[in-house]
C-alpha positions in Angstrom: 9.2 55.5 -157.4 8.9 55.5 -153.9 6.9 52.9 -151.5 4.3 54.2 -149.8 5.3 52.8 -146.0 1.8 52.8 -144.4 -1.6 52.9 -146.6 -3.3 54.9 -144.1 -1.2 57.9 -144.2 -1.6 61.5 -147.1 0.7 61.4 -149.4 1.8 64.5 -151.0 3.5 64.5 -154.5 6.0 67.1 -154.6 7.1 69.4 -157.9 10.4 70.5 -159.4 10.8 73.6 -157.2 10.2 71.5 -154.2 6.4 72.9 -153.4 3.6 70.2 -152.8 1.8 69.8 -156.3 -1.0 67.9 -155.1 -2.0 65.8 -152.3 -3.9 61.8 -152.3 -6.0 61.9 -149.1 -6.3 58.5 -148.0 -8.6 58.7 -145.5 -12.5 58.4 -146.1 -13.3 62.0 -144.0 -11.3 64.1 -146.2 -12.1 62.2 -149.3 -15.6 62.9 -148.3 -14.9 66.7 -147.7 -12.8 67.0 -151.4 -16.1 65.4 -153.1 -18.0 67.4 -151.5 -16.7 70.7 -152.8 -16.2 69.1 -156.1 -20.2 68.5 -156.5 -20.7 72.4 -155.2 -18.2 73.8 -157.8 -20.2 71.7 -160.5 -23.6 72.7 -159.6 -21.9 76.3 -159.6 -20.3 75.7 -163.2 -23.9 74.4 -164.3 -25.8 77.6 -163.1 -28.8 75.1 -162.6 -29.8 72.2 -160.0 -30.3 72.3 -156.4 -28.0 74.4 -154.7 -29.7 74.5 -151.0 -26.0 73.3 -149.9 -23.9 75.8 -151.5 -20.9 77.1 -149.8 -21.6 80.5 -150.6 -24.9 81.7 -149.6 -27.9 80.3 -151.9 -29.3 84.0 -151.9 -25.9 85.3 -153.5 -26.4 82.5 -156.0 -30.0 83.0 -157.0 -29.4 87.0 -157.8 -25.9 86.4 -159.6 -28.1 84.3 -161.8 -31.2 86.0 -162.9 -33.2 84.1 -160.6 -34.1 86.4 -157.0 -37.0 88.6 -157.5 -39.1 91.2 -155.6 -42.5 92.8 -155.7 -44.4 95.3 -153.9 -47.8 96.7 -153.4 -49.3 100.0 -151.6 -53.0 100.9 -150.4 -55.3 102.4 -148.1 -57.4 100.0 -146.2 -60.9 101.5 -146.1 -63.9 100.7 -143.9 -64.6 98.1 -142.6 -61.3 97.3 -141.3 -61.5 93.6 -142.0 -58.8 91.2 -142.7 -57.7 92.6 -146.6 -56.3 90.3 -149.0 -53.1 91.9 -149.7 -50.5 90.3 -152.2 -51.1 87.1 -153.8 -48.3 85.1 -155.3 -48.7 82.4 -157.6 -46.1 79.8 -159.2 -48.1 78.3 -162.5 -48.5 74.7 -163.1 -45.6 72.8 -164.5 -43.4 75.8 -164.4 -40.4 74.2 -163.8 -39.2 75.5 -161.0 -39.9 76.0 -157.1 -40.3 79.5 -155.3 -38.5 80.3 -152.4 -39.5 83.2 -150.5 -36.7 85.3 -148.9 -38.3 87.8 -147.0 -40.7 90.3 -146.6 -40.8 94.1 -145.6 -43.7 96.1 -144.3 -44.3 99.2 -143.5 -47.3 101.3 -141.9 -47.4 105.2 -143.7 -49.6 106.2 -140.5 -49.0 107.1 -137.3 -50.1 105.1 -134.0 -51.6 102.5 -135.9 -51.5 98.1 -135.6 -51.7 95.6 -137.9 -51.9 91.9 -138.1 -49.8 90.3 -141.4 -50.7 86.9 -142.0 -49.4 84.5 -144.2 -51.3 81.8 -146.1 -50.4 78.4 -148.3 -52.6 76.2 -150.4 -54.8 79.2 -151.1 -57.7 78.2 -153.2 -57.8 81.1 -155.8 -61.2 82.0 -158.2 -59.4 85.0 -160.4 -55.8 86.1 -159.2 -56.3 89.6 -159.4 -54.5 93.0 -160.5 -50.9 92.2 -161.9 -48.2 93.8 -160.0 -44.6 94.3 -161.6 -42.0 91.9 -160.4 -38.1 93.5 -160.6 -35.1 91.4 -161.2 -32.4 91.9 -158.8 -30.3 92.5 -162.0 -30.5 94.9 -163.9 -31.9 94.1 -167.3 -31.8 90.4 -165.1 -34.4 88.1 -167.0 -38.4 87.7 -166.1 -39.3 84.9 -163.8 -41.9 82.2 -164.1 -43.8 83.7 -160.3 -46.7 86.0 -161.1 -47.7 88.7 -158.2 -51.0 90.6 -157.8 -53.4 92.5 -155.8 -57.1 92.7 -154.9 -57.7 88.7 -156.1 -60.8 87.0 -155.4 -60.0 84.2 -152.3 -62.4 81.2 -152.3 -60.5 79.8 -149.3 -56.8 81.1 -147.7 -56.0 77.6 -147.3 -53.4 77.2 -144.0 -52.3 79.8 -142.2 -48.6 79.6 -140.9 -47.6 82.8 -139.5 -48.6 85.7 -138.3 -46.7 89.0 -137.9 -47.9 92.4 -135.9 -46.8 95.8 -136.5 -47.4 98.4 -133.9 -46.0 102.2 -135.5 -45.7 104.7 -133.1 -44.6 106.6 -135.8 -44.0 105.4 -139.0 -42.9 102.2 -139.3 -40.9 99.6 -141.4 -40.0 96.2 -140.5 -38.4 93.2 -142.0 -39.2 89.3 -141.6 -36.6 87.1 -143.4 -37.3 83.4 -144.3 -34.0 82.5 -145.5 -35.5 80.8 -148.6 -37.1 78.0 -145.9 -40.5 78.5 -147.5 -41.7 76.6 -150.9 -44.2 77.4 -153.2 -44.5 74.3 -155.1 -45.9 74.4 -158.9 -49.5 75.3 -159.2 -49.5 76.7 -155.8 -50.4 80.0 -154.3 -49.0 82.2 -151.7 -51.2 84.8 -149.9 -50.5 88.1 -147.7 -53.2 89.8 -145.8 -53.1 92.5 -143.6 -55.5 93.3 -140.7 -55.6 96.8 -139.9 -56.5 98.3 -136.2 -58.9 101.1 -137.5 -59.9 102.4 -141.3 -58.3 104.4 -143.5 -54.9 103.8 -142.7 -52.0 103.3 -145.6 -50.2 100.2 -145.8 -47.5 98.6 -147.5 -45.8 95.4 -148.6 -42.4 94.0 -150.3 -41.9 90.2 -151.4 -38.9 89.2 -152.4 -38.2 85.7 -153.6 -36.0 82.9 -155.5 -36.8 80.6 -158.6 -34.6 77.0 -158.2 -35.0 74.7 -161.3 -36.7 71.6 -160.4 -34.1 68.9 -161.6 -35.0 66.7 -164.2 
């Protein structure tokens, strides 16, 4: 076997056929790097844990593995045109896992008309509501622990954190991503109102979200 003439330098092990069969990194940056992707091609392997650091988007992840969702809700907005409660989300107590919203899509059925979205955490809730359905993003994909509904009764919407206006000069459809940057811990509730211009006018809503298991 051959000496190694200076510790601080690769060394690359070569095969029969003269190709490089595998490499010892010596220094501490690479060795870093090579754990690194070993620890995301585990979590992969495991189809569980926190993958926020995923090589591969965490999105891609999420619906590949039963765990991206969406909801939506329709209505007219009547008189007065106050600030409505719109879509409530809520992840139950000791559920297991966190929600992550993705994004949102909205969209304004009538012509020439405004709206204020607003977007609420730590919503104190007194009944939830009118279930809404919640779709996979896979087919036949499996039911998630988030429930979604609409009308609910609102003791307090808790902190708002964003706002969003949408002005249709004709019909209108916008998107807002998050990129999964907003948590909805166990037990919490998530809240979208809408604030229409004038009365009578139609509005819509999409959620979309991931579940990520809490690790034990």
């Amino acid at each position: 076997m051959a000496d190694v003439p200076d510790r601080t330098q690769d060394v690359s092990i070569y095969g029969p056929n003269g190709s490089i069969g595998a490499e010892v990194n010596v220094d501490n940056e690479q060795l870093t790097h090579d754990q690194h992707a070993i620890d995301q091609l585990t979590l992969i392997a495991n189809e569980t844990g926190d993958i926020s650091n995923k090589t591969a988007t965490s999105w891609q992840f999420f619906a590949e593995n039963d765990l991206a969702f969406v909801s939506d809700y329709s209505a007219t907005i009547g008189s007065p045109a106050n600030e409505t409660d719109f879509i409530l989300l809520h992840n139950p107590v000791a559920s297991g896992y966190i929600v992550r919203i993705k994004a949102y899509a909205f969209s304004i059925s009538t012509a020439s008309t405004t709206a204020q979205f607003s977007f609420y955490k730590d919503v104190t809730v007194t009944t939830d509501g009118t279930p809404l359905s919640i779709e996979n993003y896979r087919t036949n994909g499996a039911t998630g622990v988030a429930t979604t509904y609409h009308t609910p009764t609102v003791a307090d919407r808790g902190e708002i954190f964003k706002t969003f206006s949408l002005n249709s000069g004709g019909v209108g459809i916008s998107r807002l991503d998050e990129d999964l940057a907003v948590y909805v811990l166990e037990g919490e509730h998530f809240l979208i109102t809408v604030y229409p211009s004038s009365v009578n006018k139609s509005f819509s809503a999409n959620l979309s979200w991931a579940e990520e298991l809490i690790p034990v």
